[in-house]
LUMVOGU-346579 format. One record per residue (C-alpha): residue number from 1; residue in three letters; chain; x, y, z. Coordinates in pm, 1 decimal, always signed. Example, Ala and Ser with C-alpha at 12.3 -4.5 7.8 and 13.67 -1.06 7.14 Angstrom:
BEGIN
<node n="1" res="ALA" chain="A" c1="+1230.0" c2="-450.0" c3="+780.0"/>
<node n="2" res="SER" chain="A" c1="+1367.0" c2="-106.0" c3="+714.0"/>
end
This chain:
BEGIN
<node n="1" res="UNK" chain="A" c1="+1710.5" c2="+3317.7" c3="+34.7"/>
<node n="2" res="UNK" chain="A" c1="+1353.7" c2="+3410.7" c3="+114.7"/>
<node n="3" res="UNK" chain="A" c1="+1259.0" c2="+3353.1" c3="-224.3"/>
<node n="4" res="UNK" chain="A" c1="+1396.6" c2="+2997.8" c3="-198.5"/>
<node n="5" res="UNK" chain="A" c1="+1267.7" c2="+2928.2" c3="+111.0"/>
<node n="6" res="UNK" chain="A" c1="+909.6" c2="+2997.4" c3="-15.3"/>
<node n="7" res="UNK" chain="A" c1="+913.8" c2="+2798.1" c3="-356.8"/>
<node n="8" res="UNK" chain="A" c1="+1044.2" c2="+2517.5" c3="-128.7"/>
<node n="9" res="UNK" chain="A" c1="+725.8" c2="+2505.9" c3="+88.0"/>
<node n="10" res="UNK" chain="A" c1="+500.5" c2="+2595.5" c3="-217.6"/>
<node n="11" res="UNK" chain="A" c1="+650.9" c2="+2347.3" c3="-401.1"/>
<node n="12" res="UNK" chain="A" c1="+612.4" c2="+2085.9" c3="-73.0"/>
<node n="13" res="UNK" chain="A" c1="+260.2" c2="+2223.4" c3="-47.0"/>
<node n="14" res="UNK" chain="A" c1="+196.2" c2="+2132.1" c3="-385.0"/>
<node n="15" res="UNK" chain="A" c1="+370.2" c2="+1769.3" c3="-365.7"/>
<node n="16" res="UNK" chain="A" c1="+95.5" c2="+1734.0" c3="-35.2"/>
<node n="17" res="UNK" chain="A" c1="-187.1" c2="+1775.7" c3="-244.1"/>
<node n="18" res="UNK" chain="A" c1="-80.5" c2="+1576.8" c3="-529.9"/>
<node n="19" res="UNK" chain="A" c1="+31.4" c2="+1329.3" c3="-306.5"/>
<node n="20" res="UNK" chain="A" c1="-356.0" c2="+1318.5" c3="-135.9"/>
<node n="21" res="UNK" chain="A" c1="-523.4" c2="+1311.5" c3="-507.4"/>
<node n="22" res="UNK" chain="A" c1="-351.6" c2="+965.5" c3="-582.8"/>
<node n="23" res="UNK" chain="A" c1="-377.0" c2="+838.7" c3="-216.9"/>
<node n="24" res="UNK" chain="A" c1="-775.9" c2="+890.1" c3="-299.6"/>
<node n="25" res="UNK" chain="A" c1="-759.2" c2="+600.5" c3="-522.5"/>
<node n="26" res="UNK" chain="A" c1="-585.7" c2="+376.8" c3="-278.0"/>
<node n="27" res="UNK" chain="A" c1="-1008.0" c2="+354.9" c3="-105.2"/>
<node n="28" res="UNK" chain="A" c1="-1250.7" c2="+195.9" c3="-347.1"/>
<node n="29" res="UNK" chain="A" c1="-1631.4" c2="+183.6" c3="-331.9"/>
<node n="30" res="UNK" chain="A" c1="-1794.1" c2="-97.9" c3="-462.9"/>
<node n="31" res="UNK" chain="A" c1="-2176.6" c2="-209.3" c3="-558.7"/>
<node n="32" res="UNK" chain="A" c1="-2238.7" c2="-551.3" c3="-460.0"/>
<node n="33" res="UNK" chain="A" c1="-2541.4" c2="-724.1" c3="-372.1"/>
<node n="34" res="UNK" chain="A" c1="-2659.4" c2="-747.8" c3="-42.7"/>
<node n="35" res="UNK" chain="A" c1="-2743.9" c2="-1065.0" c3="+170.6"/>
<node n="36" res="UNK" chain="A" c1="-3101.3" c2="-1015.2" c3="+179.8"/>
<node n="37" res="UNK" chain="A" c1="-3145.6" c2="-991.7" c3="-170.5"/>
<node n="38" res="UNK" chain="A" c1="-2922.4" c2="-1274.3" c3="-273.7"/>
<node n="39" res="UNK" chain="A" c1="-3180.1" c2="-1459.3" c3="-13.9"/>
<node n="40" res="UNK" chain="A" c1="-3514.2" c2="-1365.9" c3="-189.5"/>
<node n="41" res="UNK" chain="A" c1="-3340.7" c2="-1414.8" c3="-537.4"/>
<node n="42" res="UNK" chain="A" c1="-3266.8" c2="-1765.5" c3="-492.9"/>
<node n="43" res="UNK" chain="A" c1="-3550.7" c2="-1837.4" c3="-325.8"/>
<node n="44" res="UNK" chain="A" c1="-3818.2" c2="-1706.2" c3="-580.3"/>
<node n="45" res="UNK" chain="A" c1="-3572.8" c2="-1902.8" c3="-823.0"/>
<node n="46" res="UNK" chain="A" c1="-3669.1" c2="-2226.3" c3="-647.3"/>
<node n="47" res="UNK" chain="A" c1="-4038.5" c2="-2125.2" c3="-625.3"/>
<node n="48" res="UNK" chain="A" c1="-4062.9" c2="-2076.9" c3="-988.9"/>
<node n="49" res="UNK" chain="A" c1="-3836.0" c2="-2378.4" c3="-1084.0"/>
<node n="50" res="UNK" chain="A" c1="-4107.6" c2="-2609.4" c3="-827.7"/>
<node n="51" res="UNK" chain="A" c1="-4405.4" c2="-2413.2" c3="-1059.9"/>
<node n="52" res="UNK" chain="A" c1="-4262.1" c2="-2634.4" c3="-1378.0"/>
<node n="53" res="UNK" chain="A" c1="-4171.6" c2="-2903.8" c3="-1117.0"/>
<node n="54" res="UNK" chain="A" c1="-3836.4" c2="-2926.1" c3="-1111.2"/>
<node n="55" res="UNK" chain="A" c1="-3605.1" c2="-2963.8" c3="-741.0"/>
<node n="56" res="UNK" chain="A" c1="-3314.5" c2="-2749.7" c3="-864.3"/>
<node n="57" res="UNK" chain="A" c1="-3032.0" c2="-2531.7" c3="-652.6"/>
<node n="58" res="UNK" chain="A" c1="-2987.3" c2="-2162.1" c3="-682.1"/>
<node n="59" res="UNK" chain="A" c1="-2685.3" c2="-2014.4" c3="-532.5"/>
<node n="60" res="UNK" chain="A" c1="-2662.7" c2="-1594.5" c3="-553.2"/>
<node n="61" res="UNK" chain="A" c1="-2270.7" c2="-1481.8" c3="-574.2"/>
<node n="62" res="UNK" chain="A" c1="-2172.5" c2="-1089.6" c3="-574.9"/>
<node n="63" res="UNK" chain="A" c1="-1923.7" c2="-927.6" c3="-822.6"/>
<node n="64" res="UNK" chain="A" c1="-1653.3" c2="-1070.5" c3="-680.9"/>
<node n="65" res="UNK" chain="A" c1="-1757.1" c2="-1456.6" c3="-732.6"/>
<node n="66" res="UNK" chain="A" c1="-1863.7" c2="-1518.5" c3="-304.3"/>
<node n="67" res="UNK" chain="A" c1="-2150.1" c2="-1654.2" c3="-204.7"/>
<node n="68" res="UNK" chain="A" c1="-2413.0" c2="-1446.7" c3="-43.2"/>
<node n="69" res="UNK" chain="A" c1="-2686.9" c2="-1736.3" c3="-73.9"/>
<node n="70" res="UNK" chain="A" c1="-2739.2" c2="-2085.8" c3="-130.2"/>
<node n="71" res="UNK" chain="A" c1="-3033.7" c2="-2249.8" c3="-164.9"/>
<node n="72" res="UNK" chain="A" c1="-3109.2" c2="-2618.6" c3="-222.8"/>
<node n="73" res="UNK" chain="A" c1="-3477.1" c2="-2763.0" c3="-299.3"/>
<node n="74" res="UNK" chain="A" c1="-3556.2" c2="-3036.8" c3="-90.0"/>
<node n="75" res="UNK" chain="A" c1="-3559.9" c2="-3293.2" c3="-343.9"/>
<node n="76" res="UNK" chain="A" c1="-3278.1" c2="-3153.7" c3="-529.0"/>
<node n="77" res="UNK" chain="A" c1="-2938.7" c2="-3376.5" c3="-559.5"/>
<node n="78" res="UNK" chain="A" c1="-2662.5" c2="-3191.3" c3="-348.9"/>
<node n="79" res="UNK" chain="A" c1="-2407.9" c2="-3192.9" c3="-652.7"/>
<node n="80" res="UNK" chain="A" c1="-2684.8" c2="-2893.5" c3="-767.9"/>
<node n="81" res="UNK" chain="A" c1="-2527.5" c2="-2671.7" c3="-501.0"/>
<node n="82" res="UNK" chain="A" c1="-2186.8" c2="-2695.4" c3="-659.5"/>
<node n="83" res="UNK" chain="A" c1="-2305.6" c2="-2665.3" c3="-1043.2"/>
<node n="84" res="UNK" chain="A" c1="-2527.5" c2="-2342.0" c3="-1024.1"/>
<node n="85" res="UNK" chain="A" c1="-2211.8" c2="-2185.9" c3="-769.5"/>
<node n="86" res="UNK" chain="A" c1="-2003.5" c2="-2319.1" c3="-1071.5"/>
<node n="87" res="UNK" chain="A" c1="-2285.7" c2="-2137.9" c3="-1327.8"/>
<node n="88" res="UNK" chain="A" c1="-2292.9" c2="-1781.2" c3="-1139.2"/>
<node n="89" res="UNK" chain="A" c1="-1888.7" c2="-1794.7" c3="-1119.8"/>
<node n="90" res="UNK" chain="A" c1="-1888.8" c2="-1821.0" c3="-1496.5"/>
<node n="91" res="UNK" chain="A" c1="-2184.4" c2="-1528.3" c3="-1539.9"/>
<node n="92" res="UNK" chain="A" c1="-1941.9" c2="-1299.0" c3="-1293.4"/>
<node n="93" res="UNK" chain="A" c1="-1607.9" c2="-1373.7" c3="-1491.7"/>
<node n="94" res="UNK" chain="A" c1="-1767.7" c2="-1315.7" c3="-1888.9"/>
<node n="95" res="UNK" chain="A" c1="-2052.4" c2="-1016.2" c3="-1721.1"/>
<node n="96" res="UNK" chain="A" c1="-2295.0" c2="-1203.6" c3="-1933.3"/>
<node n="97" res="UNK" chain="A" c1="-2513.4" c2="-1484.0" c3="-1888.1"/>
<node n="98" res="UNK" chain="A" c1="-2317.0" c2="-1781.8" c3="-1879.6"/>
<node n="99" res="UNK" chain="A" c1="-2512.2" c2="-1930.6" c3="-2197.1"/>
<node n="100" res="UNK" chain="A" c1="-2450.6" c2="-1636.5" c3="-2446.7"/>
<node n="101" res="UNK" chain="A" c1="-2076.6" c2="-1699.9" c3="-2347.8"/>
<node n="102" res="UNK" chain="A" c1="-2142.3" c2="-2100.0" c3="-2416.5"/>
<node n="103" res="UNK" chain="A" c1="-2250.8" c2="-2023.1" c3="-2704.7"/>
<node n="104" res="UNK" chain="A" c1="-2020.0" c2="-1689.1" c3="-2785.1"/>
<node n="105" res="UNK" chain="A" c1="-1689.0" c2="-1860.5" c3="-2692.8"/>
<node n="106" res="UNK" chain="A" c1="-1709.8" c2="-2228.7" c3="-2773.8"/>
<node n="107" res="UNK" chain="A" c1="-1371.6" c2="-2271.4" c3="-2875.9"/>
<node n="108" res="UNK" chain="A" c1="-1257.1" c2="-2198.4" c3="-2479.5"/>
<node n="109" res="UNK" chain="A" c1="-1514.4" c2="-2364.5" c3="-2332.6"/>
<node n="110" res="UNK" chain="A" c1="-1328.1" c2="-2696.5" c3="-2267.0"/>
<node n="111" res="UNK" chain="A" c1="-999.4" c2="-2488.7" c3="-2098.9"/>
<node n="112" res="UNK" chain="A" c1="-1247.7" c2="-2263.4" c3="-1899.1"/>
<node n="113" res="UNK" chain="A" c1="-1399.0" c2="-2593.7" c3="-1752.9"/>
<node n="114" res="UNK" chain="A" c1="-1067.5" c2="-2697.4" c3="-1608.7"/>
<node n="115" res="UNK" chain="A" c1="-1014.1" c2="-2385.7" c3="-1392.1"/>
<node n="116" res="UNK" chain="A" c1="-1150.2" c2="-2466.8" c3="-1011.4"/>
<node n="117" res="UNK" chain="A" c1="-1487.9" c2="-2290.7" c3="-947.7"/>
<node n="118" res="UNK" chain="A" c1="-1645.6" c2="-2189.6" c3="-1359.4"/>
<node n="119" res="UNK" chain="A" c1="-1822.8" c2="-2417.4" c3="-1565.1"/>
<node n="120" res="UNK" chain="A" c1="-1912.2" c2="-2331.2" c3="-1910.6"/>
<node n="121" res="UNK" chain="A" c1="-2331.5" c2="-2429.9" c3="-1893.1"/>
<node n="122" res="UNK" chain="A" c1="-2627.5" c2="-2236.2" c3="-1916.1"/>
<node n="123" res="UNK" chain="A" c1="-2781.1" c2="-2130.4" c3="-1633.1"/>
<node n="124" res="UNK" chain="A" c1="-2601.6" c2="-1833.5" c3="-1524.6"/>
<node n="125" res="UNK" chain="A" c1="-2768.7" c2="-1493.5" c3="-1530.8"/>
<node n="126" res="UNK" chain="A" c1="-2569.8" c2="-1176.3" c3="-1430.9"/>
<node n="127" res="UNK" chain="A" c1="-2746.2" c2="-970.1" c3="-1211.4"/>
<node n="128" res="UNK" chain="A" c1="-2785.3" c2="-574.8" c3="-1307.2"/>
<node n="129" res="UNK" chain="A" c1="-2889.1" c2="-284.6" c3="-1042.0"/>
<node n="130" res="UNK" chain="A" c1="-2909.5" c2="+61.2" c3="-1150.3"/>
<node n="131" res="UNK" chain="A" c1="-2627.5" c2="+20.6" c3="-1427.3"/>
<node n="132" res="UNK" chain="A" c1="-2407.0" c2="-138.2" c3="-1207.6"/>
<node n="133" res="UNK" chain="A" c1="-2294.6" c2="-541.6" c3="-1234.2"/>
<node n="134" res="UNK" chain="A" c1="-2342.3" c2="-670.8" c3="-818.2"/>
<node n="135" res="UNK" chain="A" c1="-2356.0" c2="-1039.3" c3="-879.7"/>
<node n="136" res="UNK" chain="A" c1="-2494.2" c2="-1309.4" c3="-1043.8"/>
<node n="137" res="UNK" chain="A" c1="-2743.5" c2="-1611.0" c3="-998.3"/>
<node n="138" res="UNK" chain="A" c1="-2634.5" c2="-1984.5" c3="-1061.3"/>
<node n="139" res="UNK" chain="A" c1="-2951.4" c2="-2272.7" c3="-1122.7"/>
<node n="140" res="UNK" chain="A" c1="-2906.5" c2="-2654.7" c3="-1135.4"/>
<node n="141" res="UNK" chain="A" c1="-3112.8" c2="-2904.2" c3="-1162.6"/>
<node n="142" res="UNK" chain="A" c1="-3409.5" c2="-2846.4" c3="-1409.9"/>
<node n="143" res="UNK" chain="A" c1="-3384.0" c2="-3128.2" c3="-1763.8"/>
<node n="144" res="UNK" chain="A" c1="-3150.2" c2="-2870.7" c3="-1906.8"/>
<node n="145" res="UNK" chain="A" c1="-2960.0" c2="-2539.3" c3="-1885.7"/>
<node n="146" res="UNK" chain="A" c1="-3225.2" c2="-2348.4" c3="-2031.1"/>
<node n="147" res="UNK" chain="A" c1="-3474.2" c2="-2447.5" c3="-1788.2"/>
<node n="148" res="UNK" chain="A" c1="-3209.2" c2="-2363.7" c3="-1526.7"/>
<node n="149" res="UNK" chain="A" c1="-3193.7" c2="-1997.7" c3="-1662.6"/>
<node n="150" res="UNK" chain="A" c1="-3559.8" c2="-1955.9" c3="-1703.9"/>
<node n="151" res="UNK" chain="A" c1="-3626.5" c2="-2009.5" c3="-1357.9"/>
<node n="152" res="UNK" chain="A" c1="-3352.6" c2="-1746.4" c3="-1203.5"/>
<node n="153" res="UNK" chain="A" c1="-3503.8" c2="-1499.2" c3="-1552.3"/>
<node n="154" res="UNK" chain="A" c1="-3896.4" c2="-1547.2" c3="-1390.0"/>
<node n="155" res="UNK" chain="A" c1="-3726.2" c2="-1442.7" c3="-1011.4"/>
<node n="156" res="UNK" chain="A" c1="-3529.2" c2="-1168.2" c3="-1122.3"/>
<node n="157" res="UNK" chain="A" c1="-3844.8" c2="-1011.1" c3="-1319.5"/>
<node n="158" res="UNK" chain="A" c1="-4071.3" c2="-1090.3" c3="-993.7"/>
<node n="159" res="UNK" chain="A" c1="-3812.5" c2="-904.8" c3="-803.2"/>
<node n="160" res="UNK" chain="A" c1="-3689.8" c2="-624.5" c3="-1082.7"/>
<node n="161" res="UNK" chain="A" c1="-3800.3" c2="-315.4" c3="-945.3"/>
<node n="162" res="UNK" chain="A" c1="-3625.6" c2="-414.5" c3="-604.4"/>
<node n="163" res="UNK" chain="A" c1="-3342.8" c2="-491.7" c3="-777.0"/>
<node n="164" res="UNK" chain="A" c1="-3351.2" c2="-173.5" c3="-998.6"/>
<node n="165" res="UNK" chain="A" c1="-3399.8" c2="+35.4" c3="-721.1"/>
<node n="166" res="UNK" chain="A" c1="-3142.6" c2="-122.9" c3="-421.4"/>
<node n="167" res="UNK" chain="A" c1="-2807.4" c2="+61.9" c3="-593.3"/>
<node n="168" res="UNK" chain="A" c1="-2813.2" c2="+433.8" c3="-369.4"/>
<node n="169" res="UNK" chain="A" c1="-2628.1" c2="+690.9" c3="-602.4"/>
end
């Protein structure tokens, strides 16, 4: 009986701690990018797109597709807002810049524009700290996606090492 009663609270013991290894999982940390630099990212985006002289919109979302800034130019048209939020949507759901996947997955590109918040354009460039994917930058408003994408590529370089180095292991 003794014998019973002890594999019974071993064996309950054991159940515990099993039990607490796959309650563990139930909390997940993420990486995500924080307000501030969402803020400086589309701002030196619209600073570099004014340097070629275009009035374009940069919106910063984090892994999960929010918005953590929006920026619009002063002389940019307000439908810019939407597009680049659109653009940085599309560069969080592939984890690539949204023109690779243009130009990678063509044939889907038509049923991908139909879903509420993606559009298949360039100008979407993921954004990459210390391994880890935290968000992404959408750009609208420069003569063409590519323009778009150079911009938000010329504010992520000005602000790499930041961006390298904001990801605490």
């Amino acid at each position: 009986m003794k014998q019973l009663i002890i594999k019974q609270v071993l064996s309950g013991l054991i159940f515990s701690f099993c039990s607490l290894s796959v309650l563990a999982s139930d909390v997940i940390t993420e990486k995500t990018i924080g307000m501030e630099l969402s803020r400086d990212i589309a701002n030196e985006t619209i600073i570099a797109c004014r340097k070629d002289g275009y009035h374009i919109s940069a919106v910063v979302v984090d892994r999960f597709g929010l918005i953590r800034a929006a920026l619009r130019d002063d002389r940019a048209s307000h439908f810019t807002l939407e597009i680049a939020e659109r653009k940085a949507n599309m560069s969080v759901m592939a984890w690539t810049d949204s023109g690779a996947f243009k130009k990678a997955r063509s044939d889907i590109q038509q049923e991908l524009n139909h879903i509420e918040g993606l559009i298949v354009m360039e100008g979407g460039i993921k954004i990459v700290a210390g391994g880890y994917n935290i968000g992404a930058v959408g750009v609208s408003g420069a003569p063409g996606g590519e323009k778009d994408a150079a911009c938000a590529k010329k504010a992520l370089d000005k602000l790499a090492e930041r961006i390298e180095f904001s990801i605490d292991e």
